[in-house]
C-alpha positions as CSV (number, residue, x, y, z in Angstrom):
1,X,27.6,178.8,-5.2
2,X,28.2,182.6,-4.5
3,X,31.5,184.1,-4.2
4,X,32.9,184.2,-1.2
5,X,35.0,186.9,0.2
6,X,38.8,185.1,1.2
7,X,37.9,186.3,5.0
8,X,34.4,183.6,5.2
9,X,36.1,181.4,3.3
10,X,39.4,180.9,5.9
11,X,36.4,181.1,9.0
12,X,34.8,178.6,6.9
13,X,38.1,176.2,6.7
14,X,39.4,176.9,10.4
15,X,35.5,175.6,11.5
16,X,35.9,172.4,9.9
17,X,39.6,172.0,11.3
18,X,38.2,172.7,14.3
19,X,36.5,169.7,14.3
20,X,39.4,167.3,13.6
21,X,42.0,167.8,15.9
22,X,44.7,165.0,16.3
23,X,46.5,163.5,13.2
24,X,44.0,160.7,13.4
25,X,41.7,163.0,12.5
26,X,43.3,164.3,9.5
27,X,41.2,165.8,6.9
28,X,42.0,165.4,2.8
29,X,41.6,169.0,1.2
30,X,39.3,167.6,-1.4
31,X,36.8,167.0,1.5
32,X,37.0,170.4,2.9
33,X,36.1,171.3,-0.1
34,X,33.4,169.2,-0.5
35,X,32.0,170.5,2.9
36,X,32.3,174.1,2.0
37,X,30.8,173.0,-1.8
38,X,34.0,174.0,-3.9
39,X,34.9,172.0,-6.9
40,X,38.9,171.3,-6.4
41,X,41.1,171.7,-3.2
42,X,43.5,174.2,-4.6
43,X,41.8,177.1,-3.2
44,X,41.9,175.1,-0.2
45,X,45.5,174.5,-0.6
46,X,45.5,178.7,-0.6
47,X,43.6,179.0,2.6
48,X,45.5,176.7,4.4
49,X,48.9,178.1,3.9
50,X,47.5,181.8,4.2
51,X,46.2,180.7,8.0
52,X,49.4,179.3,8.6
53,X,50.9,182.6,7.6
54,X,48.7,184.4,10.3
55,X,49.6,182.2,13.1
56,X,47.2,179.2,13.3
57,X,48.8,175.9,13.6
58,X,47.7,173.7,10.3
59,X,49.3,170.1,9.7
60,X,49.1,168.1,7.2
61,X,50.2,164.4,7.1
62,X,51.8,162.4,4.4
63,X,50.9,159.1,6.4
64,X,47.6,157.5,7.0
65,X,45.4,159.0,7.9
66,X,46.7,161.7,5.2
67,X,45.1,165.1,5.5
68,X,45.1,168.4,7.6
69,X,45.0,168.6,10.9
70,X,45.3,171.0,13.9
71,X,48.1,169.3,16.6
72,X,46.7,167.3,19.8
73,X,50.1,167.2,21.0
74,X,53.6,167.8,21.3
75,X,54.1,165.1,19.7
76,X,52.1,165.4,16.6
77,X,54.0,169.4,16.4
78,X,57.3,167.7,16.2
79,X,56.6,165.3,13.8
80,X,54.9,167.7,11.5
81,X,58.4,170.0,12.0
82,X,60.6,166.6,11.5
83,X,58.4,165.9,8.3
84,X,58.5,169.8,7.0
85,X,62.5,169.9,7.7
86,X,62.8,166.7,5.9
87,X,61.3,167.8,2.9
88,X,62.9,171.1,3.0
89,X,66.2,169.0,2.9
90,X,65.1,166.6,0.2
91,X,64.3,170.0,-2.0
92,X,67.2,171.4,-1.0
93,X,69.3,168.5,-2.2
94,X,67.7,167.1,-5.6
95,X,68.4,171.3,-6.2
96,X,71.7,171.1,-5.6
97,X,72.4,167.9,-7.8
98,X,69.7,169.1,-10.8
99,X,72.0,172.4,-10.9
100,X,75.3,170.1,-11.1
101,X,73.0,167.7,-13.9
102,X,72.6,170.9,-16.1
103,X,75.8,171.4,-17.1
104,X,76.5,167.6,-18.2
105,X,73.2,167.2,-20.1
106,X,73.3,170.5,-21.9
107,X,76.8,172.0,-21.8
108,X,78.4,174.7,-19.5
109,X,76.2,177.5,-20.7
110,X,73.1,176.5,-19.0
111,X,74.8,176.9,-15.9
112,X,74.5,180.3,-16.0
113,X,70.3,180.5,-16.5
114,X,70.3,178.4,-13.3
């Protein structure tokens, strides 16, 4: 396989999203890669969260069908924001009590690297 400049490589991505639109249509990342002939889904991973950066409306589902996805409806947009706030908060939290952990496991002077 050649290289592929980043700029095919998102057209390449947003044309196979394009062809599954709905959540139960959701794509894994390992089989977009396997459609574009990459070996892992990281660079995929990349892609993804670069298009979202520019504006294009990616999903990605932790239920079944799990996989990416470009929203049907309004529904499926604020599920996908209910899902990323959730884990936002869920990061958030196990932050919060790791930091207050530290201390107990290792003494008070690891607070400070954290």
């Amino acid at each position: 396989m050649t290289i592929r400049a980043e700029f095919e490589l998102k057209d390449e991505v947003l044309a196979v999203l394009s062809r599954h639109s709905g959540h139960r249509n959701a794509i894994k990342g390992m089989e977009i890669a396997h459609a574009l002939e990459l070996r892992d889904d990281r660079i995929i991973q990349q892609v993804i969260l670069e298009l979202i950066k520019e504006g294009y409306p990616i999903c990605s589902a932790c239920s079944s069908p799990m996989g990416y996805f470009l929203p049907e409806t309004q529904s499926e947009i604020e599920a996908y924001k209910h899902q990323l706030r959730s884990r936002a908060l869920g990061d958030f939290y196990r932050y919060k009590y790791f930091k207050k952990a530290v201390p107990w496991l290792y003494g008070n002077q690891q607070r400070r690297l954290l």
